[in-house]
N, C-alpha and C positions, 0 to 999 in steps of 0.2 A: 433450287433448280433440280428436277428428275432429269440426272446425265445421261438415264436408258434410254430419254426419248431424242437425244443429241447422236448418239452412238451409230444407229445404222444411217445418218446422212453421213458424220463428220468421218466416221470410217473408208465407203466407197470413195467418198473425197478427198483423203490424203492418199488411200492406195493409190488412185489415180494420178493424184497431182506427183507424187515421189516417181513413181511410172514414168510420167514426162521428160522427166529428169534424167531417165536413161533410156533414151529413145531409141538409141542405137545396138541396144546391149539387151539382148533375148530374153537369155536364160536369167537375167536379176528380173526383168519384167516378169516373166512367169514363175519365180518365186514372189514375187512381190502378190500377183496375183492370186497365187493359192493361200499364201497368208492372212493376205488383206478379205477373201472368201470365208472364210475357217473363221478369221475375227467377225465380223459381219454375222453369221451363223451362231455364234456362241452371245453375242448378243442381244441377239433376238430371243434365244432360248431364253435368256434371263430377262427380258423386257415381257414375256406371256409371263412366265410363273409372276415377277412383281403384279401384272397386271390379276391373274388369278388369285393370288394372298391380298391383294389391297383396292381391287376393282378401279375404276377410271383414274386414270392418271393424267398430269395436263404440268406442263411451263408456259413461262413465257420468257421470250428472247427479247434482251435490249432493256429489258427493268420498267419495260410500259405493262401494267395491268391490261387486260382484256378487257373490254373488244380492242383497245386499241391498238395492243402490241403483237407480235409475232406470235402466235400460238401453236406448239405441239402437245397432239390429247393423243392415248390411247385406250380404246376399249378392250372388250373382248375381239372381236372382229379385226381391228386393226392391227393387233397383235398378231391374230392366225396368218392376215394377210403378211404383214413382217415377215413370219419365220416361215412362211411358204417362199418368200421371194430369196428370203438368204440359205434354203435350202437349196431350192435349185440354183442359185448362181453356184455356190458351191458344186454341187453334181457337175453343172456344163463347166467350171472349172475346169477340175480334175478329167472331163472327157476332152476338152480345148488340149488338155499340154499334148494327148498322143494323136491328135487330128486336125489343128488348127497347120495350116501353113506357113512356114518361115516369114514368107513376105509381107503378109499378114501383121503377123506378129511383130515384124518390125518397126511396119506403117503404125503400131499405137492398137491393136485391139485388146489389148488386157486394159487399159486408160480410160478407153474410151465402152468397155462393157462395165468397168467399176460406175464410170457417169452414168451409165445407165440404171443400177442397178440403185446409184444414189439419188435419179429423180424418183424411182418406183417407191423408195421406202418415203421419199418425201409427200408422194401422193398418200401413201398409206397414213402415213401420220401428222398430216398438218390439220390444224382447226380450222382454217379461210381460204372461202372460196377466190380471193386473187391469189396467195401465194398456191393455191392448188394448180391455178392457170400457170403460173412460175415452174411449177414441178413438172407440169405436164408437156411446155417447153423444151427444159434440160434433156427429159425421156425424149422428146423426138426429135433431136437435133442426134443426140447420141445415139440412137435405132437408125437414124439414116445414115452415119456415119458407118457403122455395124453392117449395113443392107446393103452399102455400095462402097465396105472397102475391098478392093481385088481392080474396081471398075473394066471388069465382064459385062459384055453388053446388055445380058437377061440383067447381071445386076442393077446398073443404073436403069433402066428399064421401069422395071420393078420398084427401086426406089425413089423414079418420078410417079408413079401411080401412089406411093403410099406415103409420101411427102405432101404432095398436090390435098388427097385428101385430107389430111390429119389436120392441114394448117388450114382448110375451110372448114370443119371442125373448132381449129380455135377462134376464127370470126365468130361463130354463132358462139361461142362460150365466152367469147369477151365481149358480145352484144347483149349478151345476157346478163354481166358481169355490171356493167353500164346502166342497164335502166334497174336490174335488183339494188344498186346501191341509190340508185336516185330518191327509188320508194321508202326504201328502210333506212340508208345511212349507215351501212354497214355490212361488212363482207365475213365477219366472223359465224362462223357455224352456230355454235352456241345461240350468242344474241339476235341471229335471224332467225331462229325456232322462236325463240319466243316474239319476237317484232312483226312477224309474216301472222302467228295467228291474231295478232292486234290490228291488223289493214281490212276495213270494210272488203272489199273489193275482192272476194275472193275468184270471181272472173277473169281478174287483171292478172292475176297470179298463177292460176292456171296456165294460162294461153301463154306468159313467161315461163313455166315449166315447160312447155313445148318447145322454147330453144334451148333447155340444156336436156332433152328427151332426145334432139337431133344430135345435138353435140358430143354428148356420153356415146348417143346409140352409133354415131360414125365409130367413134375409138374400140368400141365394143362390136364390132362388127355385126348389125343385128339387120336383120330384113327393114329395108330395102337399100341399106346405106353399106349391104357387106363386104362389094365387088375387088377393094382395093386390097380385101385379104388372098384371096390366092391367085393373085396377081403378081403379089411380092413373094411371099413368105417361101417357096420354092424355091427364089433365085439365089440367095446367102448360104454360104458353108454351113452345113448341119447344124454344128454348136448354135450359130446366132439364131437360126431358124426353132430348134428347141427351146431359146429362152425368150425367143419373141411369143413362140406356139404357150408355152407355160403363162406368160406373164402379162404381157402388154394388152391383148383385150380383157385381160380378168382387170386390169387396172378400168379401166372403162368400166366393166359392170360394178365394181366397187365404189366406181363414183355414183353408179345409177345406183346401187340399194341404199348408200350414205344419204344422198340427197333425196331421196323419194320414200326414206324413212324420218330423215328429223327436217326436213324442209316443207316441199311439197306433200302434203297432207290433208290440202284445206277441202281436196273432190278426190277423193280417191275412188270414188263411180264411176269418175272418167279416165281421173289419169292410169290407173291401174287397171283397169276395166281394157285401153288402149296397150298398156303392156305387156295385157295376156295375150292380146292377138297377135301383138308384134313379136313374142315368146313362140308360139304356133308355127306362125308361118316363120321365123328364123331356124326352128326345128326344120321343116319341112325343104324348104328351097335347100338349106344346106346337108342334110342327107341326100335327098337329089342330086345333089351337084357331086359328091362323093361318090355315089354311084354308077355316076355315068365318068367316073374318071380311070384310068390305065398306068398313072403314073403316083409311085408310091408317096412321095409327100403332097401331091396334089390333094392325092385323097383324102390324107389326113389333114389336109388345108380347110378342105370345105368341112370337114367333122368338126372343126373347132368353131365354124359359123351355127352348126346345129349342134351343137350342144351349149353354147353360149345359151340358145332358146330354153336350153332345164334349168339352166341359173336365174335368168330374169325371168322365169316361170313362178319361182315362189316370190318374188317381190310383186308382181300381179295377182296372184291371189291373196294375199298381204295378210296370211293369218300366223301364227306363232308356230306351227306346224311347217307349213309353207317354206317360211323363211331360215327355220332349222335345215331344212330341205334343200335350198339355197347353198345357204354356207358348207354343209356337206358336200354338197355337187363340186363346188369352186375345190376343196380341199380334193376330193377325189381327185376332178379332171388333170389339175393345176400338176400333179404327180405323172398320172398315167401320158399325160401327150406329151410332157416333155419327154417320157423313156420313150414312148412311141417313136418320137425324131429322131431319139439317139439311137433308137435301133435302123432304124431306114437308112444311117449315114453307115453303118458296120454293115448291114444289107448290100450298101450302093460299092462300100470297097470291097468285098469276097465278091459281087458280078459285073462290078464296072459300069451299072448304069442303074435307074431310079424306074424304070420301065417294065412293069412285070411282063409284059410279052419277051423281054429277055431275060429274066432272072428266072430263077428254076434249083431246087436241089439244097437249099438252106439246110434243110434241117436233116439232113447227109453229113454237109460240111461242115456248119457252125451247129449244133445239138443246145449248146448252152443259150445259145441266140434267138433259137425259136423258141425256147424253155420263157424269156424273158417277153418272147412278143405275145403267145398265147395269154401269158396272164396279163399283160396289160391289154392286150384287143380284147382279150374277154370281159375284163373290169370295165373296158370302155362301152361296150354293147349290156353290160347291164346282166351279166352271167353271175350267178351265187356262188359260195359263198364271197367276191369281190367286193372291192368298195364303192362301184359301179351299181352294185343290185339296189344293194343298201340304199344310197343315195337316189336312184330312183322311184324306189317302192315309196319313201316319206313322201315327194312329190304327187306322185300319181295318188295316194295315201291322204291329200291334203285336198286334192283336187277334188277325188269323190267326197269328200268330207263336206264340203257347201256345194255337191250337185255342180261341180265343173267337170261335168264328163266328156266335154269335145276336145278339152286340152288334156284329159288324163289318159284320151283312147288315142289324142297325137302323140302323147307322148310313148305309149304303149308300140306303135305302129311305128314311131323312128327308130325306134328300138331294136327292133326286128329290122330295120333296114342297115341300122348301122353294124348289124350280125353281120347281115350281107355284105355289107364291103370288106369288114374286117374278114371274112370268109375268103371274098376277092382277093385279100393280098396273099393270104396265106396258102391256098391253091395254087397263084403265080408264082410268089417268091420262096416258099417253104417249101409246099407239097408235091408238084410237081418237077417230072425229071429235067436234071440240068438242061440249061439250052446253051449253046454253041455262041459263044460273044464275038461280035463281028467289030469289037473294040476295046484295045488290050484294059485288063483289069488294073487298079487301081493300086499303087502298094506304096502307098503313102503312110503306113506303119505296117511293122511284121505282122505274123498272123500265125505265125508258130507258136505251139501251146508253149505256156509258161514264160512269152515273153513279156519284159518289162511294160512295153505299149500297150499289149494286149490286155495287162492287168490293168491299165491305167483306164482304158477303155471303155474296161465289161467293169470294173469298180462300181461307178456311178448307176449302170443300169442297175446293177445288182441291187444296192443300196435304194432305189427308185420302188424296182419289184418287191420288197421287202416288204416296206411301206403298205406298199400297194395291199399283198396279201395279209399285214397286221388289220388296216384299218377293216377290213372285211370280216378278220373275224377274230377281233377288238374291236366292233363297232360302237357296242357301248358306251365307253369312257370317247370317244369322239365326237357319238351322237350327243352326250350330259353336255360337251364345248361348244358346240353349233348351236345347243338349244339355248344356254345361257349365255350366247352372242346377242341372238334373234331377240331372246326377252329383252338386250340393251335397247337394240334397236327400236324396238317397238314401244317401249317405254328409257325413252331417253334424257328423263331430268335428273339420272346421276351423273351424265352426258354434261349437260348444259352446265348442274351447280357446281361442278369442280373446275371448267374451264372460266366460268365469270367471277370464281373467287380464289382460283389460283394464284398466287405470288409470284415470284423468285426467289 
């Protein structure tokens, strides 16, 4: 048995459950939490490199061989997604101890952000599409728990609109879950690549890819199923909001590129050919909707619905190019929007409000704050040398490449809009002179240089923007991991032979 593929579930699983256990007791919960983050992290680190020295990896749970038994595989991919998700729990960690609220913390949210953080890696690393519906479960029981602990009215609010949908989402995934097993007899990834290309009926299979096209495309927030994202994602305390903004629709499009790379493949004329448009117009509405917005995580609510559109862009053009393109994008954004949020929440305590018609003066009063928003709003609009250019240029790059030029000049064109917003905030909240708060400021940690909070705070962005400005220019040895992701992808019978012939 490979114990690295056990480690980032059974990990956020005991932080949490020991957590339980001192429900009433703060500060062991947020040691518990920062530990149980940092292990989590150091994990993953060493589950990529085993996966880069020894390529796919795979157990099985319970001593049943595959298809039958429990299956955890990791590729390349699954691994980037791993130590992407234990990166940023770590980062919102360490932002959580100096901003999270007492009461809060009381109620369970280091516990119940570990459960989270324990369905995400389970989506990332499970071989079956039921225990994938299992994992994806756990995520949204623990996101809604996350979304509406305070129960603030915008909260609950918020977290009926994004409850409501997520679980019509899982009908059509477990409708689909129902008649895929009827046909083939089996929910293992592996064995349904090779069993789907053995079924006449490659029509039947199609039009079954169109319920988990709906299903992925609700969790993924993509045109026309995007609505219940900034609906919620504004109304939770920054932290949760940052690692929902990071995490929880890229899980969504990692199930669209997994499943629409070793599954559905049998019409890729149509079904991919349908992805780009849905790619398009998800760009499209969602820079729109960020620009007609005034209130600083709004904006960056709807930017995660348009740029979802550059991720499932390269899985619609479906070329090796493309989907390097892909995995690059998810790696950029999955960094930049998380420090995004976390600077909006340091934004929203120096003015006391989320509103840039009242915020004013930033970059007067916090210098280091605006230093961190620039480069991430510029990475995210696609500014050089950033990890933002890079990852768009492959795209656009892939696009002209087979004469897809209406999706390369959309995407060239959201581009330019999503300057324009990022420009928007940074005018209201940065550029322009202070304005007069008609509602006292926010001093839920100090703001004195060199205090303890404040390091605790600016830490994570720092460590975020770092990142940020390596991958930009280290793009290189990032672009070499994306590209020999995408090659898994696209040819996935190292994929297949080590999950149906794996042991324990």
């Amino acid at each position: 048995m490979n114990i690295l593929l056990i480690f980032p579930i059974i990990l956020p699983l005991t932080t949490a459950s020991v957590s339980l256990l001192f429900w009433r007791f703060r500060r062991v919960q947020r040691l518990l939490g920062l530990i149980g983050s940092a292990a989590l992290l150091v994990s993953a680190v060493l589950l990529l490199k085993t996966v880069l020295d020894q390529g796919v990896i795979s157990t099985q749970l319970g001593g049943w061989p595959a298809p039958v038994g429990i299956t955890l595989v990791a590729d390349l991919f699954s691994a980037i997604m791993t130590l992407l998700a234990a990166t940023m729990g770590f980062a919102v960690t360490l932002y959580s101890l100096g901003t999270m609220d007492a009461r809060r913390e009381t109620f369970g949210y280091y516990p119940f952000f570990h459960f989270l953080l324990m369905g995400v890696c389970g989506v990332f690393l499970t071989g079956d599409l039921f225990n994938l519906y299992v994992w994806f479960e756990v995520m949204l029981m623990a996101s809604f728990v996350l979304l509406s602990l305070g129960g603030e009215k915008a909260q609950l609010e918020g977290g009926i609109k994004y409850v409501t949908l997520n679980l019509t989402a899982s009908a059509f995934f477990l409708t689909g879950l129902g008649i895929l097993y009827g046909m083939a007899g089996t929910l293992n990834m592996a064995d349904l690549a090779l069993k789907l290309d053995d079924i006449g009926s490659s029509g039947v299979i199609t039009t079954l890819s169109m319920l988990f096209l709906v299903a992925f495309g609700i969790k993924s927030a993509v045109f026309p199923l995007f609505f219940w994202l900034p609906a919620s994602y504004h109304t939770p305390p920054v932290a949760v909001s940052a690692i929902f903004a990071g995490l929880l629709t890229k899980v969504g499009v990692y199930t669209l590129i997994r499943t629409f790379t070793l599954l559905f493949v049998q019409d890729t004329a149509y079904t991919h050919s349908l992805i780009l448009i849905v790619a398009g117009l998800t760009m499209v509405t969602g820079v729109l909707g960020a620009v007609a917005q005034n209130e600083f995580r709004r904006i960056l609510s709807f930017h995660i619905i348009s740029q979802v559109g550059y991720m499932i862009m390269g899985l619609g053009l479906f070329t090796h190019l493309a989907l390097t393109g892909s995995i690059f994008y998810i790696i950029h954004h999955i960094i930049v929007k998380t420090n995004l949020f976390l600077v909006s929440g340091v934004a929203r305590r120096l003015g006391g409000t989320f509103e840039l018609k009242n915020l004013g003066g930033l970059s007067l009063t916090a210098p280091g704050l605006t230093v961190i928003f620039v480069i991430s709003a510029f990475s995210l609009a696609g500014i050089p040398p950033l990890s933002g250019f890079w990852a768009k240029l492959i795209l656009i790059q892939s696009g002209l490449e087979i004469q897809s030029y209406v999706i390369a000049a959309t995407a060239l064109t959201v581009s330019l809009l999503t300057l324009f917003s990022m420009v928007k905030i940074w005018a209201g909240a940065f550029w322009r002179e202070p304005v007069q708060q008609k509602e006292a400021r926010v001093q839920a940690f100090p703001l004195q240089t060199g205090s303890t909070s404040q390091w605790i705070i600016y830490l994570p962005m720092v460590i975020l923007s770092i990142l940020t400005v390596f991958i930009g220019l280290m793009a290189e040895p990032v672009l070499d991991l994306a590209s020999r992701a995408a090659g898994q992808l696209l040819d996935p019978s190292a994929y297949i032979a080590t999950v149906l012939v794996s042991k324990q």
